[in-house]
One Martini backbone bead per residue (centre of mass of N, CA, C, O) as a GRO file, in nm:
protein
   66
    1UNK     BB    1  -0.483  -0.694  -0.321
    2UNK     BB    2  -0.762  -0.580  -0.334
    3UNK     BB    3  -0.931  -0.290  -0.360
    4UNK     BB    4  -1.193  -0.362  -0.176
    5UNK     BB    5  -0.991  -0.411   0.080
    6UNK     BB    6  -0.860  -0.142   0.104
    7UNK     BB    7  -1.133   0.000   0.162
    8UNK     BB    8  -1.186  -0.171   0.420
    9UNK     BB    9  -0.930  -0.089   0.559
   10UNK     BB   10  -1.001   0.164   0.606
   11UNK     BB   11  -1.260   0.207   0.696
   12UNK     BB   12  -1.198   0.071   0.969
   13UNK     BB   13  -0.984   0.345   0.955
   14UNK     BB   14  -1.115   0.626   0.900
   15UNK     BB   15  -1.017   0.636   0.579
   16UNK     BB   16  -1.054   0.821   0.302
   17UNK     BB   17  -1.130   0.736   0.011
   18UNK     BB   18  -1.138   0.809  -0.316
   19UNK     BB   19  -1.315   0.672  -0.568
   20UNK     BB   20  -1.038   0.815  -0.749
   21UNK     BB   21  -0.810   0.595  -0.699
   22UNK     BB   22  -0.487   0.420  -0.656
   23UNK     BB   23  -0.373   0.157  -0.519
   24UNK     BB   24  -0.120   0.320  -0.401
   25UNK     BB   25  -0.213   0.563  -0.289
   26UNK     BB   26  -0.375   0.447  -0.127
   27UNK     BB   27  -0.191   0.243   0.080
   28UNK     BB   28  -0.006   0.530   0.143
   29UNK     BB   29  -0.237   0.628   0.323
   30UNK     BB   30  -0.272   0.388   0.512
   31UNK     BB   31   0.042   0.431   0.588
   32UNK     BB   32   0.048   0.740   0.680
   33UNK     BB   33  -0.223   0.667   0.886
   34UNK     BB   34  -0.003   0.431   1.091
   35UNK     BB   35   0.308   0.583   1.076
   36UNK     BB   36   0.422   0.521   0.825
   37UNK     BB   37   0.584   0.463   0.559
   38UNK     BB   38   0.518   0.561   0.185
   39UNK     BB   39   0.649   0.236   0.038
   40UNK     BB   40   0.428   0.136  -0.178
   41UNK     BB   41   0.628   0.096  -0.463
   42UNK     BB   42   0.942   0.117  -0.430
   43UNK     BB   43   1.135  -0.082  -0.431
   44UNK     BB   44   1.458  -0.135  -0.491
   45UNK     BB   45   1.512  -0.418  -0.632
   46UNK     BB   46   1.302  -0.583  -0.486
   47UNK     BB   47   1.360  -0.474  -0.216
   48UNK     BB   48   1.245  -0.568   0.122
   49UNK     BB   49   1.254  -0.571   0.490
   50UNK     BB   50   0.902  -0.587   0.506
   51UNK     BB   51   0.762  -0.919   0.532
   52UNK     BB   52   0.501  -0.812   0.731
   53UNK     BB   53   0.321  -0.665   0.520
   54UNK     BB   54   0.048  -0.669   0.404
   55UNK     BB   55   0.167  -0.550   0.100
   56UNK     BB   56   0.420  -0.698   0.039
   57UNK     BB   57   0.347  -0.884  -0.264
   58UNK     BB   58   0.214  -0.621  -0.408
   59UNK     BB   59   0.511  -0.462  -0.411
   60UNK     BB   60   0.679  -0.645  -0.549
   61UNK     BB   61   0.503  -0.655  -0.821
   62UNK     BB   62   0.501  -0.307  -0.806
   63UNK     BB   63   0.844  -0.286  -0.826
   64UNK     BB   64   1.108  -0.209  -0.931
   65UNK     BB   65   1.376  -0.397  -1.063
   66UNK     BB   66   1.624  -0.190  -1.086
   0.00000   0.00000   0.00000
């Protein structure tokens, strides 16, 4: 997901990102703020049963691999 939807999905829920923040930072935001855990590239070793979760495939490319 680029960043551009991510600014669109917050926008949507009301949810303000500084114009200066990273891809991570923003998705956490956003995590946080619909009640959820904040474990956005946190996956240890590729692994996360959330694969149901929007930012599923951007988590595990950029979660550590070990």
């Amino acid at each position: 997901m680029k960043m551009k939807e991510i600014r669109q999905l917050a926008k949507e829920q009301n949810i303000k990102i500084p114009f200066v923040i990273t891809k991570i930072d923003a998705v956490r935001m956003i995590q946080r703020h619909e009640g959820n855990f904040d474990c956005f590239a946190r996956a240890q070793g590729g692994y996360c049963d959330q694969d149901g979760c929007l930012f599923f495939e951007d988590c595990m490319i950029l979660s550590p691999k070990e």
